[in-house]
C-alpha positions as CSV (number, residue, x, y, z in Angstrom):
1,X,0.0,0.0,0.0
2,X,1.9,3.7,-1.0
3,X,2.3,5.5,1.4
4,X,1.7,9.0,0.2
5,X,-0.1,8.5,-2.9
6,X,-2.9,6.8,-4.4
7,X,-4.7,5.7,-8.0
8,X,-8.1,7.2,-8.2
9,X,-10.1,5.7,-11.7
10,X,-11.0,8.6,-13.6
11,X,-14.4,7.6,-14.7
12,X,-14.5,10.8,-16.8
13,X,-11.5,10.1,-19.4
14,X,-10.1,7.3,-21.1
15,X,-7.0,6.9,-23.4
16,X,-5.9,4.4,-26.2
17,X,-9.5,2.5,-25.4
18,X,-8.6,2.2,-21.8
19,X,-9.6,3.8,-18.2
20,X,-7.0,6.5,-17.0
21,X,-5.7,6.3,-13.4
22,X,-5.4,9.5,-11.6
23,X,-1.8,9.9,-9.3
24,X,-2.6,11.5,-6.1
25,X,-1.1,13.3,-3.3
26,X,-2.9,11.6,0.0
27,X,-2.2,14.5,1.7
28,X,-3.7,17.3,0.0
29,X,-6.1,15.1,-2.6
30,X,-3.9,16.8,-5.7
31,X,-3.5,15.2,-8.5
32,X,0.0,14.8,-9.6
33,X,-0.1,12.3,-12.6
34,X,-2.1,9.7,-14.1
35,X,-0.9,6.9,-15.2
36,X,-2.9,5.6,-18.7
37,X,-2.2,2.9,-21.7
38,X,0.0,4.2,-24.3
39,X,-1.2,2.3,-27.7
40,X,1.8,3.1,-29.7
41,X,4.2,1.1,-26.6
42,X,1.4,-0.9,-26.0
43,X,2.2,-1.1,-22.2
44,X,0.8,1.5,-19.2
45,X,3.0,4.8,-18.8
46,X,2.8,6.9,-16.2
47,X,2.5,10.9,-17.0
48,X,3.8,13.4,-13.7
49,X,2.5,16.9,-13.3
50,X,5.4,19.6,-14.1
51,X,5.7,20.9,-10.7
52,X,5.3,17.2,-8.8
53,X,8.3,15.9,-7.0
54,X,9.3,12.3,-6.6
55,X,11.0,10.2,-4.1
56,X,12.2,7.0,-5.0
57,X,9.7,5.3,-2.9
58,X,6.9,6.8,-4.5
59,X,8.7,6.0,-7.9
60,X,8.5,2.2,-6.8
61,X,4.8,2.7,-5.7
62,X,3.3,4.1,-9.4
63,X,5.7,1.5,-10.9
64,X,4.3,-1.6,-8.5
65,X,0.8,-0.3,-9.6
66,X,1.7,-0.2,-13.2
67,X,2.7,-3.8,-13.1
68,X,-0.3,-4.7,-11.3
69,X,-2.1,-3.7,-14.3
């Protein structure tokens, strides 16, 4: 379970067919990404907000619920 963010389903978008996963803050409820499939990789990406800073550990977390995916 991250420990500072979570992935909210955006039931109001979708990309390359698929839902889009809303990155956010736990601490404010800000979103700060989205992570979403990317048809020409064919895989899930993750997208970050320009102003959003990572720790490694939140890194891990978006990429453990990528592969979960």
């Amino acid at each position: 379970m991250p420990k500072y963010i979570r992935f909210d389903k955006d039931v109001t978008q979708q990309y390359g067919g698929r839902e889009v996963y809303a990155i956010v803050n736990k601490r404010c409820g800000t979103p700060i990404g989205n992570v979403f499939w990317y048809p020409p990789w064919r895989q899930w990406t993750a997208r970050f907000n320009d102003d959003a800073v990572w720790s490694q550990d939140c890194l891990a977390d978006v990429r453990e619920f990528i592969l979960s995916l």
